[in-house]
C-alpha positions in Angstrom: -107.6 -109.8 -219.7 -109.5 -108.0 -216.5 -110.4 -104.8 -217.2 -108.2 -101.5 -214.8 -111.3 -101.4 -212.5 -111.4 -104.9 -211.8 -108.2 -105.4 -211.5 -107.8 -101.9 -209.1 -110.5 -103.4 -207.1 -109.0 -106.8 -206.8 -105.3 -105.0 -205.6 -107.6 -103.2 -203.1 -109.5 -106.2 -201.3 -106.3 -108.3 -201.4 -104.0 -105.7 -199.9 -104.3 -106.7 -196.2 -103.4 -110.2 -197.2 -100.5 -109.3 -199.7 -99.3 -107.4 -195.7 -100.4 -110.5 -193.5 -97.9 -112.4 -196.1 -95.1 -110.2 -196.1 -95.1 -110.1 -192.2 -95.1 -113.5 -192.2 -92.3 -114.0 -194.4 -90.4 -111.6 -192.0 -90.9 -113.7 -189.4 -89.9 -116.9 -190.9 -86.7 -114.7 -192.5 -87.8 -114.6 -195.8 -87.7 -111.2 -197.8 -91.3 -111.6 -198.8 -91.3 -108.7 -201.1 -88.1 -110.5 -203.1 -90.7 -113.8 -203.0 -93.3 -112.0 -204.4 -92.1 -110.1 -207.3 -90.4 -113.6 -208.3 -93.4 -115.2 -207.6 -94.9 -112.5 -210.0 -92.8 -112.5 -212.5 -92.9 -116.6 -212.8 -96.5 -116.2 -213.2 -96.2 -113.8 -216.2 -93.9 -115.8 -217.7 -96.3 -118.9 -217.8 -99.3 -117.2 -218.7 -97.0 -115.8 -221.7 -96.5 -119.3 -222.6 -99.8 -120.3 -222.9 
């Protein structure tokens, strides 16, 4: 598992591509925050699996 910092750091460089994302979900009349967190969640769930 990545350490906080890491993992702080990792939120941090991503963020302006987590916003390019969402705006272009909105665009294509998605809610990209809804996508996301399922996207998230999905991910959890496999990695739980393994």
């Amino acid at each position: 598992m990545a350490s906080e910092s890491f993992t702080k750091q990792l939120k941090k460089v991503l963020s302006p591509l987590k916003a390019q994302w969402l705006k272009d979900a909105k665009s294509r009349g998605v809610d990209g925050n809804l996508a996301f967190d399922y996207y998230i969640k999905t991910g959890k769930a496999a990695a739980a699996k393994m």
